[in-house]
N, C-alpha and C positions, 0 to 999 in steps of 0.2 A: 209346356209341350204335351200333346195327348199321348194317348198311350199307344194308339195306331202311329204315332213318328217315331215314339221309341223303339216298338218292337220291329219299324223298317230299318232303325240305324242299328239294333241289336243285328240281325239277322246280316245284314253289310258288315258288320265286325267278323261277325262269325266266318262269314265266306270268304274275309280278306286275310283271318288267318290260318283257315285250312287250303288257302292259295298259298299262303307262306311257307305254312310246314310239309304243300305237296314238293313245291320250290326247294327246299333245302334235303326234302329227302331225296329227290334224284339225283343221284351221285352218278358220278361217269357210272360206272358200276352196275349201276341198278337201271341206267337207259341200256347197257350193253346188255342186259342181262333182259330185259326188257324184248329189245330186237332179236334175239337170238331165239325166246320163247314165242315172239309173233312169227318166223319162220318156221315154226313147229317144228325145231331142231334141239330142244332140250335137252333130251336125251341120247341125241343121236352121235355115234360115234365113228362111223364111218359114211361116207357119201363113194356113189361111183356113179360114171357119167361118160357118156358117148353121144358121136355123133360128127358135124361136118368139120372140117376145119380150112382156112383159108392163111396162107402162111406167107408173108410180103419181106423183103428184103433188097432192098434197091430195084431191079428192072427185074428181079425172080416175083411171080405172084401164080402160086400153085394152090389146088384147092384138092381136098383129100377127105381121110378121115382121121379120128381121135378117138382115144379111149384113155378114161382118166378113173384115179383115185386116191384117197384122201384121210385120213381118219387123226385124232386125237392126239392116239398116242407118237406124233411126229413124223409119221411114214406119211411117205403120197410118191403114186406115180403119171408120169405125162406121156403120151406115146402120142406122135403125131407117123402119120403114113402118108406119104405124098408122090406122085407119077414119079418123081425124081430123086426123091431120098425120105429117109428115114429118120427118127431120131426121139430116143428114149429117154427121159431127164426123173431123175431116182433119190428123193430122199429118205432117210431114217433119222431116229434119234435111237440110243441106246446108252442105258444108264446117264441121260441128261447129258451124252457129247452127239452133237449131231453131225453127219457124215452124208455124202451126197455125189453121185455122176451122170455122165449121160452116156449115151454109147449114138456115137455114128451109123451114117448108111453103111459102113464097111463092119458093121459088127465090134468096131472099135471102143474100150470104154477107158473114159478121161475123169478121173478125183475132180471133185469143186474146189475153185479154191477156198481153204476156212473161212475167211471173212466175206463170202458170198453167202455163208449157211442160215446167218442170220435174218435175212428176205424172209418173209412169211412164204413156206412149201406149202402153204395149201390156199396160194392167189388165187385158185381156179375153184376154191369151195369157200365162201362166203361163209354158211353155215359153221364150218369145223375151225377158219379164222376164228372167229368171234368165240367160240369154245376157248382155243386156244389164248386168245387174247384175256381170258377172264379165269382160266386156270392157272395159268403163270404169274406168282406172288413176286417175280422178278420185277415184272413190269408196273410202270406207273402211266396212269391213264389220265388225259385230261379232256377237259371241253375249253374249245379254242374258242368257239362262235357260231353261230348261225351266218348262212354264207347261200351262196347261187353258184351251183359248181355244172357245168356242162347244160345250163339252162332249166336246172332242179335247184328247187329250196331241199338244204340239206342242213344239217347238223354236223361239227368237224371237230375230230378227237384226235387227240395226239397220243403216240404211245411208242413209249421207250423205254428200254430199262434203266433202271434206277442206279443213279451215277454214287459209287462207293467212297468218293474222293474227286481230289482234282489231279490227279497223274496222267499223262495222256493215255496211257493204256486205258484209264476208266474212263476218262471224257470222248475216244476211238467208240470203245463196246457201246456207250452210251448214243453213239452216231448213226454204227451200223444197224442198230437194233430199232432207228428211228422208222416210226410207220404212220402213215395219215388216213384215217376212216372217215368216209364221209357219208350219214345216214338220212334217207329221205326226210326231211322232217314230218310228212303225213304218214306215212307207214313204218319208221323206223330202218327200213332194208335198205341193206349198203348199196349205192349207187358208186361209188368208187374205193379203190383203194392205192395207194401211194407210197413206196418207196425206192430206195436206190441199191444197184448191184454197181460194184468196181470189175476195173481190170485185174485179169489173174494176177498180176507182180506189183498192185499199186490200190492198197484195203482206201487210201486218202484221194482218189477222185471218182467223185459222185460219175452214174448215167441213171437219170430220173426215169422210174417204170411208172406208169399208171394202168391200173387193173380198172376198165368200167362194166358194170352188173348193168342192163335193164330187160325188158322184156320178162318180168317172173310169172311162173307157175307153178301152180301146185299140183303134186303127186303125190297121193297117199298122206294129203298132210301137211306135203313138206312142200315149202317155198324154197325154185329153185330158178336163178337167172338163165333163161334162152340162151340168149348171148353175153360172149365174155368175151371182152375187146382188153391185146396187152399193147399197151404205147409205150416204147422206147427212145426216149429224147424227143417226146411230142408226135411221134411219129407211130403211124398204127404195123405196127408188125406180126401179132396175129388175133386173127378172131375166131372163137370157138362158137359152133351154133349146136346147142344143146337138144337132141331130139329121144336121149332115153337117159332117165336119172332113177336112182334108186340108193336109198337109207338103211344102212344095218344100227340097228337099236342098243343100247349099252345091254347086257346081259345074255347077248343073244351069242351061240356056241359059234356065229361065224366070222364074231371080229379078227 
């Protein structure tokens, strides 16, 4: 063998195993963490965001405005304002129990019920998700597959908290807490997100929500989805079109 085919087959060895150990080191983890720093959202802890909204409901379809926000530490708020009604949707966490209402057009405000709390409160910020998703040691993250979701190559992560037992109560939390991340495969940015809200009296029947991101831009940095489309049983029930976004930075006196 010459030396010009050894040093072709040495150098093919080499590339085949720092394709292996690039392989083994992307852990859900490190692709989340990943996506999260391509959105130049690092260290970003709070998002806010305005702008149109379009709110469908069987034969109602009213088009208004929104104002939204979002941050880390478990708060986010949703204001939608529409020709014909109102309506305010409020979560917090404090001291790791999370709590949550909305108040109607008549000024009226209604408690979540607790097994709704578990839904990711910040479907409407992609960026402060994926935070969340990566600070909480509760949860277990997986990589399910490469997939074609809404006519995009995407990447699909699973992620739920971590079942303590098999008691129903921990195989329940382990349910509610179930969420689907789906990340462009070319640019990493979430092109969808997936999970289920119950009826207030009944934590045990699923209604499948789907959260779709596209159209991004960047602001000062930060990569943030146009539109944000929520489907409710397959069905599109609101779309937010995104025309003013803005980042507060972790250390900044205005979180």
């Amino acid at each position: 063998m010459t030396r010009v085919c050894k040093l072709v087959i040495l150098t093919l060895c080499l590339a085949s195993a720092s394709w292996l150990v690039a392989q083994q080191a992307a852990t859900p983890q490190s692709v989340l963490t990943g996506a999260l720093a391509g959105l130049g959202a690092t260290s970003i802890q709070r998002a806010s965001l305005s702008g149109n909204a379009e709110f469908i409901a069987g034969a109602t379809d009213e088009t208004g405005s929104f104002s939204a926000s979002c941050a880390v530490n478990g708060s986010s708020q949703l204001q939608l304002q529409l020709p014909t009604m109102s309506r305010i949707e409020s979560r917090q966490t404090a001291k790791g129990i999370p709590a949550g209402y909305w108040v109607d057009s008549q000024g009226i405000q209604h408690s979540m019920a607790g097994h709704n709390l578990y839904a990711p409160e910040s479907w409407f910020c992609p960026q402060i998700a994926l935070s969340k998703f990566l600070q909480n040691s509760s949860l277990a993250i997986q990589f399910v597959g490469n997939e074609t979701r809404n006519g995009a190559s995407v990447a699909h992560y699973s992620i739920a908290a971590t079942a303590s037992g098999t008691t129903k109560l921990s195989l329940l939390l382990t349910h509610l807490t179930q969420t689907n991340l789906y990340l462009d495969s070319a640019t990493l940015r979430p092109v969808a997100l997936d999970f289920s809200i119950h009826p207030d009296s009944d934590a045990t029947i699923d209604i499948p929500v789907e959260i779709r991101f596209s159209n991004y831009t960047n602001a000062n940095g930060v990569w943030t989805p146009s539109t944000i489309e929520r489907y409710v049983n397959s069905t599109l029930a609101l779309r937010l079109q995104v025309e003013s976004a803005s980042a507060t930075p972790a250390g900044s006196a205005n979180q």
